[in-house]
N, CA, C and O of each residue as an XYZ file, in Angstrom:
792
protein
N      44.566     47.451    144.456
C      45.886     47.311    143.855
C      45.874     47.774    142.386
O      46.721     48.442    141.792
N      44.569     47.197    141.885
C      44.803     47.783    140.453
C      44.349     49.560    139.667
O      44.613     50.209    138.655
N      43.475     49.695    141.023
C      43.027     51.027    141.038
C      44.236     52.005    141.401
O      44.323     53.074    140.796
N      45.126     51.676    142.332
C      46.056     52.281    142.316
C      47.285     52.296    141.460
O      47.934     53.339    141.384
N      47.609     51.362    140.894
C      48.208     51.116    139.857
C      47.718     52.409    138.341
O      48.421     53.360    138.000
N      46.452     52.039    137.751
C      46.637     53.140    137.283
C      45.912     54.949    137.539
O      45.808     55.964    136.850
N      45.578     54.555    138.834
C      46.097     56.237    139.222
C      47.591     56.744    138.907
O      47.891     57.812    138.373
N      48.582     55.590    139.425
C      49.842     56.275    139.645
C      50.471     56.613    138.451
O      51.301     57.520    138.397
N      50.018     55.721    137.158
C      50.517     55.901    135.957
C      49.714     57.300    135.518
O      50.263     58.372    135.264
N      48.197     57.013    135.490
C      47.723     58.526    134.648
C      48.032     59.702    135.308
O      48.025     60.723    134.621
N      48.443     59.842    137.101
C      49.364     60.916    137.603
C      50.138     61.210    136.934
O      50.025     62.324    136.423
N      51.378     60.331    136.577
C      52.914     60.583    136.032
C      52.577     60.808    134.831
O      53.470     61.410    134.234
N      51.259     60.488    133.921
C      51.032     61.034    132.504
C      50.701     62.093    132.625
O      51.437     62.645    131.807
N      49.949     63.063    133.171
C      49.419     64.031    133.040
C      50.007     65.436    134.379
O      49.690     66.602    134.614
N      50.948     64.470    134.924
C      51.807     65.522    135.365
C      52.787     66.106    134.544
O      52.981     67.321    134.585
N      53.634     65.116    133.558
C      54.287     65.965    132.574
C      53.686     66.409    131.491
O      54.156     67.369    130.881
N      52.743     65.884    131.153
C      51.693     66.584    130.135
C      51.144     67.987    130.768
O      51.026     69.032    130.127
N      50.967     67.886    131.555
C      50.657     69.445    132.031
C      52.257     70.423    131.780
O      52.276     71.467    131.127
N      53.419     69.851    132.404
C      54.515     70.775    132.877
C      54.925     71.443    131.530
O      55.300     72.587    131.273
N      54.650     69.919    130.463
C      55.244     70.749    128.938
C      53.898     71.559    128.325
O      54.094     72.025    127.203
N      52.507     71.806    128.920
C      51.640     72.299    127.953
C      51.926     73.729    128.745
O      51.625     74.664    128.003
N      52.456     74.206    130.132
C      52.696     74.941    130.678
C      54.074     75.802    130.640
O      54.045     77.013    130.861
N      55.293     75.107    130.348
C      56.553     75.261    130.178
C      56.974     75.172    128.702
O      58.139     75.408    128.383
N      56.032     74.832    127.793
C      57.115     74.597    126.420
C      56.136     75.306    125.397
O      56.476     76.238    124.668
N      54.805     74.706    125.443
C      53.454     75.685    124.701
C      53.444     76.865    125.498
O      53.936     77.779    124.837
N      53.072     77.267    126.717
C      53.395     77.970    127.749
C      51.311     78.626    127.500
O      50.754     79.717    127.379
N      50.794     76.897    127.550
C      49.381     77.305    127.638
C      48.527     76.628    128.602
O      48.307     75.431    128.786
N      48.086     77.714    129.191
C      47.991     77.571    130.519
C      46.755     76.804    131.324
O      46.630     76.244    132.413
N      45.750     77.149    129.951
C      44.752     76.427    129.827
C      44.572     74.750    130.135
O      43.874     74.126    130.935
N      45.394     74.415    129.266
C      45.292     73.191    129.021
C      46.396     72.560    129.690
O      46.401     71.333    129.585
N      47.551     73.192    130.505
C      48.221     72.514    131.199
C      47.278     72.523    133.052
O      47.465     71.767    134.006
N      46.389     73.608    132.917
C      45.564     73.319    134.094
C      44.774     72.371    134.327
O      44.559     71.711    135.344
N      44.206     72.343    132.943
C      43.096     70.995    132.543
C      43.861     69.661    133.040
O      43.388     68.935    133.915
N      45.274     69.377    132.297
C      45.930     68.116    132.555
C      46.466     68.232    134.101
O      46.575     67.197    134.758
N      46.751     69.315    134.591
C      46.933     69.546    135.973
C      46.170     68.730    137.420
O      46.424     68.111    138.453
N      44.945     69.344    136.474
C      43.737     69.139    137.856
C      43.930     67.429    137.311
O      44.716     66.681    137.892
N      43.141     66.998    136.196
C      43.697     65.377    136.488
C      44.573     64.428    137.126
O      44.301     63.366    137.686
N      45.897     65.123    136.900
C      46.705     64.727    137.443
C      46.747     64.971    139.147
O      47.258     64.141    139.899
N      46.084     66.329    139.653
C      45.704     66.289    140.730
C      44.662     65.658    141.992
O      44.660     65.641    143.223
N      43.692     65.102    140.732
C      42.732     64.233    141.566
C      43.169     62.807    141.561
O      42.727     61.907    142.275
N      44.245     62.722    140.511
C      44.917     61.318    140.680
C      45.701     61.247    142.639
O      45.385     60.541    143.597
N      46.598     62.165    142.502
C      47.378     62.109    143.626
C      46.758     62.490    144.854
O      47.248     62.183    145.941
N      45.813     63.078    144.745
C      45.046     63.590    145.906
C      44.145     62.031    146.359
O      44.090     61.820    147.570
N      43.554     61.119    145.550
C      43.315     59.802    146.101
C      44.372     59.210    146.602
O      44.444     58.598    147.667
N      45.365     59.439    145.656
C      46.443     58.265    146.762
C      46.709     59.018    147.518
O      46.519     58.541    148.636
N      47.078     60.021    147.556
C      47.583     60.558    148.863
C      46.844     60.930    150.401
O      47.373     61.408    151.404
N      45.468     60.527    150.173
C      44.244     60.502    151.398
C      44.429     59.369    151.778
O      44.466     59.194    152.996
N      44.664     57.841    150.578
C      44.256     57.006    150.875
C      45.489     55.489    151.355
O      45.437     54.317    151.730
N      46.834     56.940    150.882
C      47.939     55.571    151.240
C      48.816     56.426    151.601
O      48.802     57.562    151.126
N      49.892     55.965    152.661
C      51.040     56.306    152.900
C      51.907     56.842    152.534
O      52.440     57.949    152.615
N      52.077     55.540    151.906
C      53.525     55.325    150.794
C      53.143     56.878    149.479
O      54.022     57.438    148.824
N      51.675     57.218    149.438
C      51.938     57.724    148.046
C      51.568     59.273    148.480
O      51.671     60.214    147.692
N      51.153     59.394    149.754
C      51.388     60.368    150.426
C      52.670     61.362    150.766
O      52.690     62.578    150.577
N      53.781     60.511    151.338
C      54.995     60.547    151.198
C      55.721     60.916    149.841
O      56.449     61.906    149.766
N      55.492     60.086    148.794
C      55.803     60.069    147.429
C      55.559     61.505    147.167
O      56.551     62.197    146.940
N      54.204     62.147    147.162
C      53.871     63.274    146.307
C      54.010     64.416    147.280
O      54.109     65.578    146.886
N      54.019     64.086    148.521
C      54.748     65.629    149.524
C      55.958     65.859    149.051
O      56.334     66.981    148.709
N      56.835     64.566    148.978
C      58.074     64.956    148.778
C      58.319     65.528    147.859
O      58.955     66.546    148.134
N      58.018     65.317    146.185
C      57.783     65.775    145.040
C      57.531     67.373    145.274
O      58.418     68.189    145.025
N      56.192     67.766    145.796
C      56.116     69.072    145.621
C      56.813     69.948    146.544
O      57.076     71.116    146.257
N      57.115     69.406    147.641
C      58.301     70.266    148.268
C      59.694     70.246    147.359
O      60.364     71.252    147.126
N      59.901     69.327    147.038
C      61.331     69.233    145.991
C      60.787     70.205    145.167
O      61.366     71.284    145.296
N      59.984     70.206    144.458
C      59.472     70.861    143.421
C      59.724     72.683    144.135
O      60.342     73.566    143.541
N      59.273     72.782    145.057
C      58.796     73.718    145.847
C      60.380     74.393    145.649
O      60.728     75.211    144.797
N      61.212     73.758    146.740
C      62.631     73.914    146.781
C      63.564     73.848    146.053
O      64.593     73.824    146.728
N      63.781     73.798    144.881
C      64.250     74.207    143.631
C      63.839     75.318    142.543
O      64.488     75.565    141.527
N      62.322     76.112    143.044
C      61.936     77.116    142.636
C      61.138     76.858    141.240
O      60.898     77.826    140.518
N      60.718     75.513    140.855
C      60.431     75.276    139.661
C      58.682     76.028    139.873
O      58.149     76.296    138.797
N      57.878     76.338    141.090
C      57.042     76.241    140.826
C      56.864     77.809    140.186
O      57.305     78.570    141.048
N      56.543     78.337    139.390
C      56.667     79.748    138.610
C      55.571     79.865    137.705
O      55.518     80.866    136.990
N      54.327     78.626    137.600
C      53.361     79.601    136.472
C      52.131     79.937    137.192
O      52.178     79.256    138.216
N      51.319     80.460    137.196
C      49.928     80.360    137.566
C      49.433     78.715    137.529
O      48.963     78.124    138.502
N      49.571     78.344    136.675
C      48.690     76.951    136.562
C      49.740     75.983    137.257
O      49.309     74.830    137.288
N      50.864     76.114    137.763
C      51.605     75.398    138.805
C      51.276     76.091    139.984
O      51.817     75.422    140.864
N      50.793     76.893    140.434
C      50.097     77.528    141.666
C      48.765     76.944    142.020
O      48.526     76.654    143.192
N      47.724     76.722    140.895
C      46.176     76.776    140.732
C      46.354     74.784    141.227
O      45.633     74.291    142.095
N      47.209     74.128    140.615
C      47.064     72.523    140.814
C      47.697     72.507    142.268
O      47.089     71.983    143.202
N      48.826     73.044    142.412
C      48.980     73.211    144.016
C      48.296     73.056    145.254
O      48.343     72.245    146.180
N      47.433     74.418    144.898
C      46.352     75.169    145.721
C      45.162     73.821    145.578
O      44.729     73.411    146.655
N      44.679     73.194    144.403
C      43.986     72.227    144.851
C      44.596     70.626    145.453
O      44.033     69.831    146.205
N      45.107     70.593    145.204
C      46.419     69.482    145.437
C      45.960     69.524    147.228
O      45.237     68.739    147.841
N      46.736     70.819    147.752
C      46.626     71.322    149.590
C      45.157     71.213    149.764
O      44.807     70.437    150.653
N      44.276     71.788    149.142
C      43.304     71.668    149.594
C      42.321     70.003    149.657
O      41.720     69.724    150.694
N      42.293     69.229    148.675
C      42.128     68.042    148.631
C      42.622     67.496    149.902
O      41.827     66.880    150.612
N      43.898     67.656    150.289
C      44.780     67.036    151.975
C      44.268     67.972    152.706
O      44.946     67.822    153.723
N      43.517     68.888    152.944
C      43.137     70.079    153.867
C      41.861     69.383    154.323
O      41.625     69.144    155.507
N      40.839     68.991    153.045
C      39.652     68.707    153.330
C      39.189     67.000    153.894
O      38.516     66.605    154.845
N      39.828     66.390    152.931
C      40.140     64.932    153.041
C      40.725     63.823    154.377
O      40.387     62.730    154.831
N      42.138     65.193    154.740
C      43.035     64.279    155.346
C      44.245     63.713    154.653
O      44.388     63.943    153.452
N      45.232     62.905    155.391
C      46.229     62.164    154.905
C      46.264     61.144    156.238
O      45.852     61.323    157.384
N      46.837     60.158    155.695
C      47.686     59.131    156.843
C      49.060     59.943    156.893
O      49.647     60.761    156.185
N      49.256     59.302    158.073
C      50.407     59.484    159.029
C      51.858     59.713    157.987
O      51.949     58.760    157.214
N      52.781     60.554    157.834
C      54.432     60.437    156.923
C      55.334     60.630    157.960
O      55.460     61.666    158.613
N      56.132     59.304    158.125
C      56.952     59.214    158.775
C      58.301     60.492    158.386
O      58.730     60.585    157.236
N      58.725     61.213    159.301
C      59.183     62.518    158.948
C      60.781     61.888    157.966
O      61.153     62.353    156.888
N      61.563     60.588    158.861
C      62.330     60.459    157.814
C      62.244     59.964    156.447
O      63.129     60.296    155.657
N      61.429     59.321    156.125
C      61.186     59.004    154.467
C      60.912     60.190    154.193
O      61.793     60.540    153.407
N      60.086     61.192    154.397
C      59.419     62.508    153.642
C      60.891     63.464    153.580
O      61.131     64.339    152.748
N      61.673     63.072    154.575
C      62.803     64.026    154.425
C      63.918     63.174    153.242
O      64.625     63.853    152.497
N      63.944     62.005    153.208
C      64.627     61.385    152.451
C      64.319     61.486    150.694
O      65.017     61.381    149.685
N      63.123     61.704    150.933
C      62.429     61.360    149.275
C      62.533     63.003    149.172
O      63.447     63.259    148.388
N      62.124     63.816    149.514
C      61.933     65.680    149.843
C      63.631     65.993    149.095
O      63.757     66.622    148.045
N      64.790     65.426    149.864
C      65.921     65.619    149.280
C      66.533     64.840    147.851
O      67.394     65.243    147.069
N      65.918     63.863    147.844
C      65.918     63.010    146.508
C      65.180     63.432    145.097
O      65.478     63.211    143.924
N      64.180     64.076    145.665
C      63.164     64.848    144.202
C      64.040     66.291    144.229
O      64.587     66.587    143.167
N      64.215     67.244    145.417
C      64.896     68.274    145.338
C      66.322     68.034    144.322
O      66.430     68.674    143.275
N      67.098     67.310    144.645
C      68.323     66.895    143.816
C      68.216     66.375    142.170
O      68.970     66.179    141.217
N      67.565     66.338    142.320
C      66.796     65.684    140.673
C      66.001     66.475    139.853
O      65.722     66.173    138.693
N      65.499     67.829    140.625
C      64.888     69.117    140.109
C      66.626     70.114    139.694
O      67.031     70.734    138.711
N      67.131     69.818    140.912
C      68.166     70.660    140.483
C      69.343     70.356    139.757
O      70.124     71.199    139.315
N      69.504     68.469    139.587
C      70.873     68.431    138.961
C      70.193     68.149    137.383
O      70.754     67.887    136.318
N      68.637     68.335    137.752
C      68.351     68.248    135.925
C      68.683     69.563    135.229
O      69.013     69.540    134.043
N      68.610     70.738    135.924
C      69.217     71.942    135.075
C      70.029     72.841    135.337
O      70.045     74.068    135.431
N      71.098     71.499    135.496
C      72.221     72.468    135.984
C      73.230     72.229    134.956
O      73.598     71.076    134.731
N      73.682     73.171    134.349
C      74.351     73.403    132.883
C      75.516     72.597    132.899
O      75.678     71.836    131.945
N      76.714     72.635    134.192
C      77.926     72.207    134.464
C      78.006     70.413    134.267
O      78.981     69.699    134.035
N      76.562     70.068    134.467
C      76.346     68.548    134.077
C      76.293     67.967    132.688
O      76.568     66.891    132.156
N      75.874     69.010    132.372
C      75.030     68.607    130.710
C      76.376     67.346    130.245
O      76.168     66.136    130.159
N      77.471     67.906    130.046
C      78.700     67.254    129.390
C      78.902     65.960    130.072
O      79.250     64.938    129.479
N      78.693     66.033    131.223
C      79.131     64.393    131.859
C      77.743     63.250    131.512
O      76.659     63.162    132.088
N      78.282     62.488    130.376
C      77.057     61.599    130.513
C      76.381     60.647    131.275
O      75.224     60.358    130.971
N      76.851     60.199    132.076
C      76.047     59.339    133.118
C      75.599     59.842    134.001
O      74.673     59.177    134.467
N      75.862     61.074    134.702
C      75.174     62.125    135.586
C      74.628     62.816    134.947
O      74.230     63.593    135.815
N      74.025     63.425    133.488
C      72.885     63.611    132.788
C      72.118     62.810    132.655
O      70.971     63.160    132.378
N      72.428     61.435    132.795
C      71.557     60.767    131.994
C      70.506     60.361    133.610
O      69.326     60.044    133.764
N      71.799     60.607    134.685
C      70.728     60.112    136.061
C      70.381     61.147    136.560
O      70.039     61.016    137.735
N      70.287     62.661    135.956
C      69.296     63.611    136.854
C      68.289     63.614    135.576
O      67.148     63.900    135.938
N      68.414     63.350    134.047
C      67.461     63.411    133.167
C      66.168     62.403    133.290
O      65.138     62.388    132.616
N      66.542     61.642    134.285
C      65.637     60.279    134.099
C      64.978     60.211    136.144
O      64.349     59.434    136.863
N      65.492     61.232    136.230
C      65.116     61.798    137.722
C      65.988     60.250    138.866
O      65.176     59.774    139.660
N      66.963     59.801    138.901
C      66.727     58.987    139.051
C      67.354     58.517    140.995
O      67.507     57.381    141.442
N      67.606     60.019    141.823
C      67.654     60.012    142.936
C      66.437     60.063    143.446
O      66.470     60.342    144.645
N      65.389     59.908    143.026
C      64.105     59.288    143.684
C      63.517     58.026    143.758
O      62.891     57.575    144.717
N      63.795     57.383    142.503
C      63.816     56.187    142.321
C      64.404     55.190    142.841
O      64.024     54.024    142.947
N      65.875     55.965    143.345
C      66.616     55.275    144.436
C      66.383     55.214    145.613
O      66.531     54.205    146.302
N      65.876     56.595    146.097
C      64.787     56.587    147.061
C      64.000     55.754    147.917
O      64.192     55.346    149.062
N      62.967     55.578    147.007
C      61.832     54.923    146.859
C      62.120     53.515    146.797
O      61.363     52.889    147.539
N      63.005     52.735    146.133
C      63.470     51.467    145.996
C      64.315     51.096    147.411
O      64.570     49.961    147.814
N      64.584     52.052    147.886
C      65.536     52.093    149.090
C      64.677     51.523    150.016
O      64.683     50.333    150.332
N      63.852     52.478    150.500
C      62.712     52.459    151.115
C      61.511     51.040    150.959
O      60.988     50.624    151.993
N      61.276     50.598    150.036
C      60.989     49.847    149.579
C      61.190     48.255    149.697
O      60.293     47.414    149.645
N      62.670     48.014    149.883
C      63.712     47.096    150.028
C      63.709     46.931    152.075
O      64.004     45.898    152.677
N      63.352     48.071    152.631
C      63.592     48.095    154.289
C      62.168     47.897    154.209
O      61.822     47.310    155.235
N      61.030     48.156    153.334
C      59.808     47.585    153.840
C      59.708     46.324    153.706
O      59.147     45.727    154.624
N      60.147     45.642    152.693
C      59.956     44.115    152.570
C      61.238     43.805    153.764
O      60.912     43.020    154.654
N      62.168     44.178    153.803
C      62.844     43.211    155.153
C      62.116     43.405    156.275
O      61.958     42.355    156.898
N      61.592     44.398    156.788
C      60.688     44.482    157.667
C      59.647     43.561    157.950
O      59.412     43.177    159.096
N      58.908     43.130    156.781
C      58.505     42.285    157.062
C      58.934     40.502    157.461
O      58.242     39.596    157.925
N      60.165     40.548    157.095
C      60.720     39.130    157.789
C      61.456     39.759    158.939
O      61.561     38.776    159.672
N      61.855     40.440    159.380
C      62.680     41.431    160.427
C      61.850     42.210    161.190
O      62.098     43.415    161.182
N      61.193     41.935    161.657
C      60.096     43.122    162.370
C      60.756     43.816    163.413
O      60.069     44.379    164.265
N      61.912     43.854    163.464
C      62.718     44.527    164.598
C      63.595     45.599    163.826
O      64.097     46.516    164.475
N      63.771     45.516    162.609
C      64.351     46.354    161.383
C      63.869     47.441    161.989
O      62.916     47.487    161.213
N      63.674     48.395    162.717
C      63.203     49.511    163.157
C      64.029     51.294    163.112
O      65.044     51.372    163.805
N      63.747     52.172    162.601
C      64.612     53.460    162.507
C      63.444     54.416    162.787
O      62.521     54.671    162.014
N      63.669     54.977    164.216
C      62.190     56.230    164.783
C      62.260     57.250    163.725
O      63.233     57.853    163.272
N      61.142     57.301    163.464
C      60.419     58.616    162.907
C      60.575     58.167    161.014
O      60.036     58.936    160.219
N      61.340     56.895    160.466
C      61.070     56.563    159.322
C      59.846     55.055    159.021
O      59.862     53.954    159.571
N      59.047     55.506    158.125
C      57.845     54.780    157.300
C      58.653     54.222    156.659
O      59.141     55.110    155.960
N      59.443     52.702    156.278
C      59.806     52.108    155.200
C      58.103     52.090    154.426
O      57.011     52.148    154.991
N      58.487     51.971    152.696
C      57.292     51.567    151.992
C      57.298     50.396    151.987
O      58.239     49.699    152.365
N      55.550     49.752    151.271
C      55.433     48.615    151.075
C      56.280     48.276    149.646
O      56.455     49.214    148.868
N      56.852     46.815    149.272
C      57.567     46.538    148.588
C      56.931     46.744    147.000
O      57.519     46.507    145.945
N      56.027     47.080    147.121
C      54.394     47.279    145.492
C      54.797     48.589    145.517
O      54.997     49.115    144.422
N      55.014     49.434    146.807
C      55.435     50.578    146.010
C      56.163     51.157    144.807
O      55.697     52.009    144.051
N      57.129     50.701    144.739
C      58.609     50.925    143.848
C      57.596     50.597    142.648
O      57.234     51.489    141.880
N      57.195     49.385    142.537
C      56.240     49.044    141.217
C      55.570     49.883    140.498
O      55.546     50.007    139.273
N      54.662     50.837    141.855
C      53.507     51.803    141.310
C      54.714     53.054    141.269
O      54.489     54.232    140.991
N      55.515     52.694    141.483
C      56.303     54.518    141.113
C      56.673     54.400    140.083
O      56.374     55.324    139.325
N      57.526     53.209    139.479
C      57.807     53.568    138.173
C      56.525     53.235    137.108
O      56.930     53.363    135.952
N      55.582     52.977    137.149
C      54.586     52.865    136.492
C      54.386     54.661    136.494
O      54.071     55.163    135.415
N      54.503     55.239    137.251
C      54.314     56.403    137.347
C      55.984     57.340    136.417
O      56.060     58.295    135.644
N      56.621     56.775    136.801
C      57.819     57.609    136.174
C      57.660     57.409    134.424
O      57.928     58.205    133.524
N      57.019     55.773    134.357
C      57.133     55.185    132.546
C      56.148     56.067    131.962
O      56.143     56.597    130.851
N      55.290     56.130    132.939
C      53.503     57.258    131.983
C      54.643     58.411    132.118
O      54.978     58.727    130.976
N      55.343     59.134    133.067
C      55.863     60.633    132.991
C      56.793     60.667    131.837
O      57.004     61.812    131.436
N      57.344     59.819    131.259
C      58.198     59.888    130.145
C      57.753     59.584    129.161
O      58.388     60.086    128.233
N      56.553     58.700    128.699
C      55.775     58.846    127.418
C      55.132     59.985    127.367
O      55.106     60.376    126.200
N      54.474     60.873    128.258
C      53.966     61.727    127.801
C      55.383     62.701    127.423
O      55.300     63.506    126.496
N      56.229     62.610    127.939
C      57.367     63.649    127.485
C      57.556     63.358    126.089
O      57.778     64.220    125.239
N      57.458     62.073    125.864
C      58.389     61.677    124.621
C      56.991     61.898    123.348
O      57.345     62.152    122.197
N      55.982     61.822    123.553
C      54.548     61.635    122.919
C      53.631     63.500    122.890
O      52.598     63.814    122.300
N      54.381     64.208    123.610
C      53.268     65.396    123.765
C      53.692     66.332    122.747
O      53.156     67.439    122.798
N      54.586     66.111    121.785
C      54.107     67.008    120.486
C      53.070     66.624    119.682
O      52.168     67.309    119.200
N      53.317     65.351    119.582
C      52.403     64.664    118.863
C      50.652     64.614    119.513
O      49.692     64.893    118.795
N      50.537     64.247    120.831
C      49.282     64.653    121.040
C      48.745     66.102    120.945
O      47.606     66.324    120.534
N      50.099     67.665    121.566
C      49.682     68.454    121.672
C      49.311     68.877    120.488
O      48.251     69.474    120.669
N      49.667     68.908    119.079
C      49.306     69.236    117.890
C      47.501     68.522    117.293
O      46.613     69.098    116.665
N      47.550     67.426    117.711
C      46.792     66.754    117.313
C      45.111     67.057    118.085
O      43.984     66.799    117.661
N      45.639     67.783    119.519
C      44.359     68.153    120.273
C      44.023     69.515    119.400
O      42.889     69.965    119.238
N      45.561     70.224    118.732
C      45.044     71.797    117.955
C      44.601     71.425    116.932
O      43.837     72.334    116.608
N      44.567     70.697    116.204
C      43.756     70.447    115.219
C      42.356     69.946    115.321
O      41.380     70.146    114.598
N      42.507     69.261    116.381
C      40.793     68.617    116.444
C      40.002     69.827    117.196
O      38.894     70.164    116.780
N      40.590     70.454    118.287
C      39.793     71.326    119.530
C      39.839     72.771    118.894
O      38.863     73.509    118.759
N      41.628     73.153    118.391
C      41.805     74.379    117.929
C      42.858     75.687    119.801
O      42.904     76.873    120.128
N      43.411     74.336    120.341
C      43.922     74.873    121.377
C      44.605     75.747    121.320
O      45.633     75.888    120.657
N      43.865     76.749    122.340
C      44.825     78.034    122.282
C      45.295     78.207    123.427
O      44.779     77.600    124.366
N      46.610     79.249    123.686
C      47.128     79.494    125.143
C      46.657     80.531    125.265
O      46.803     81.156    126.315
């Protein structure tokens, strides 16, 4: 529980720490470096649990299906990402959660940059904070704990999560937004000590 706990956070840290050392420094180096971390984070949970299996398919297909994936070093964490589940394995993803969460990260890739939003503030503020996954996931989450007093709660081909999930996701969303809010400040601070170049 606690091992997974902070996998899921140093994932969500070093997944956006990679996206901005890749997308904003546009260095490729060091967003691979934070990449692969962030990749051996998700590649344990995702061999070793369901719920976080589900979680991070859906993600990179959303990811996938909105076209965000465009650098080399979003190809290179990919490619090990598949291969880690190639070599490893996964448990079982119930096809409707993966399709539910798949359209929930997709919608949240795309209503984050979509210009016609910018002006409406409460629908900026809920594709800025990603937050049709979260609903997601809490959704899901909420039918796993009734499930367990309801064991007849049943829908073929959907995995409700365990109710700890939702917990370890936003532990994962809170690390993805400090590093957003924190990576000038570290990224400057690694060029001064290391001398990082792109």
């Amino acid at each position: 529980m606690f091992l997974e706990a902070v996998l899921y956070a140093l994932s969500g840290f070093f997944m956006k720490f990679s996206d901005d050392a890749l997308d904003v420094e546009n260095n490729t180096v060091l967003g691979i470096l934070g990449g692969i971390i962030c990749v051996i984070g998700i590649g344990y949970l995702s061999v070793n649990f369901t719920d976080a299996a589900t979680i991070f398919l859906a993600i990179l297909l959303g990811t996938l299906l909105s076209g965000k994936v465009d650098k080399i070093g979003h190809l290179v964490t990919l490619g090990i990402f598949l291969a880690i589940l190639a070599i490893f394995g996964m448990p079982y993803v119930g096809l409707g959660a993966l399709i539910v969460c798949t359209i929930a990260a997709w919608l949240d890739e795309v209503g984050n940059d979509r210009e016609s939003l910018k002006g409406i503030k409460i629908v900026e503020k809920f594709f800025n904070y990603r937050c049709a996954l979260k609903i997601a996931v809490l959704v899901l989450a909420v039918l796993g704990g009734l499930q367990m007093i309801y064991p007849q709660l049943i829908i073929p081909g959907m995995n409700y999560f365990q109710p700890v999930t939702f917990i370890y996701f936003l532990l994962f969303d809170i690390a993805y937004e400090i590093a957003g809010l924190k990576f000038n400040r570290i990224y400057d601070g690694l060029k001064d000590l290391y001398r990082v170049r792109g």
